[in-house]
N, C-alpha and C positions, 0 to 999 in steps of 0.2 A: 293724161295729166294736165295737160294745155284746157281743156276744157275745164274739168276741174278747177283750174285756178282762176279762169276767168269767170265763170260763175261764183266764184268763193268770193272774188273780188268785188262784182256789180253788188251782190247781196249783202256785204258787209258795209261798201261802201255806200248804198241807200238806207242802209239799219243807223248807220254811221249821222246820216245827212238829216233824216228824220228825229234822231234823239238831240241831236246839236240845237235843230229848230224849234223843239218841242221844249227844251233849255230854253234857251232865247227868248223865244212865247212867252212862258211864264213867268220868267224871270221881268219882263219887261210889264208885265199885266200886276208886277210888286212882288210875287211871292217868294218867299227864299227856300221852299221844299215841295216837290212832288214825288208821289208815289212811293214816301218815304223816305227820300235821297234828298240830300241838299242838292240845289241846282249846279253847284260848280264840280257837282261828281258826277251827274248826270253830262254836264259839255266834257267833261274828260273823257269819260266813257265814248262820249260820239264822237271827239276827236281820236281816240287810239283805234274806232273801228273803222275810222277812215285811214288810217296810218296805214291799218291790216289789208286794206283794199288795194293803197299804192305799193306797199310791196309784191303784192300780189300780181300788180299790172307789170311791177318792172320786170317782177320773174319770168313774165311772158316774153317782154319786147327784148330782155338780154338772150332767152334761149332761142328767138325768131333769129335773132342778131347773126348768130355762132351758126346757121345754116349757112 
């Protein structure tokens, strides 16, 4: 399950890091839509997948903890 989560973690939280940046890009290059989404649901979206990553991390470091 530790693996599991830490893999869930990296992957979400790079899925997370690259849609934030790919927001940002565009938005900054003027445009207010990509890939049919407006940009500030595209940074939400990267932002809650990063969210998903750090809980993810913390689930690890509090169950290492309780060893």
């Amino acid at each position: 399950m530790e693996i599991l989560l830490l893999w869930a973690g990296r992957l979400t939280g790079l899925a997370g890091g690259l849609l934030c940046g790919w927001a940002a890009l565009t938005r900054l290059s003027g445009s207010f839509f990509a890939g049919g989404f407006q940009i500030g649901t595209l940074l939400l979206a990267g932002m809650a997948a990063m969210l998903v990553a750090c809980v993810c991390f913390l689930t690890i470091l509090t169950s290492r903890s309780r060893r």
